[in-house]
C-alpha positions as CSV (number, residue, x, y, z in Angstrom):
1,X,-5.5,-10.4,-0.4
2,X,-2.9,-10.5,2.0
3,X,-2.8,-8.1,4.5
4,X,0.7,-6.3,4.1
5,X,0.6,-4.7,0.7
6,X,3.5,-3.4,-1.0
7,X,3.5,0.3,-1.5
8,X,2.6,0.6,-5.0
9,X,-0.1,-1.7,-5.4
10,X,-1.8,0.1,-2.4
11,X,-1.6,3.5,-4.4
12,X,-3.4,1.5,-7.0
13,X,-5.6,0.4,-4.7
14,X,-6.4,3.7,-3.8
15,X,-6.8,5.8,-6.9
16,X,-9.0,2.4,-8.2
17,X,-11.6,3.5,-4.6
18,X,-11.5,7.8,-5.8
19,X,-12.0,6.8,-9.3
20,X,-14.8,4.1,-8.6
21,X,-17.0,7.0,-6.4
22,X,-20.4,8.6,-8.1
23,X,-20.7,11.7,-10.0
24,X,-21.1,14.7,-7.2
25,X,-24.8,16.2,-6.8
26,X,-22.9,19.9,-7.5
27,X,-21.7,18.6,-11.0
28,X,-25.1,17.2,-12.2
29,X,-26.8,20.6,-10.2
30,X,-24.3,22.4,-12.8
31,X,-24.5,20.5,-16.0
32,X,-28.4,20.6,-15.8
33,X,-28.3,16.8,-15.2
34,X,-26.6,16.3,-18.6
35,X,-23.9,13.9,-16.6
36,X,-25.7,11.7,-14.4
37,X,-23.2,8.8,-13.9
38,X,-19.1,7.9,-13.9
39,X,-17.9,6.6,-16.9
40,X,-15.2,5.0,-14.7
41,X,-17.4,3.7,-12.3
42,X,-16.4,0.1,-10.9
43,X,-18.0,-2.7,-8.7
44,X,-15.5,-4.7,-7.0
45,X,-17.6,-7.7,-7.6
46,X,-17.8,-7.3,-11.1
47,X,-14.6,-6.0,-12.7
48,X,-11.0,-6.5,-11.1
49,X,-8.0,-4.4,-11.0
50,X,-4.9,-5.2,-12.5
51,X,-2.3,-6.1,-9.6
């Protein structure tokens, strides 16, 4: 990808990287481990992001 991005594909880019973190150790501490992973969880090998 090229190096200067245009302004709203690097907002994409950055709510894709908050959205793609794992479920915080507080959250399954309070949900007695009843949510262990992030639905929205995604690999940047495996699944792309629309441009």
């Amino acid at each position: 990808m090229a190096r200067n991005k245009p302004a709203p594909l690097k907002r994409r880019l950055a709510r894709a990287a908050k959205l793609a973190q794992r479920v915080p150790i507080w959250v399954m501490a309070k949900t007695r481990g009843r949510v262990r992973t992030n639905v929205k969880r995604r690999s940047w090998r495996r699944q792309r992001i629309k441009p």
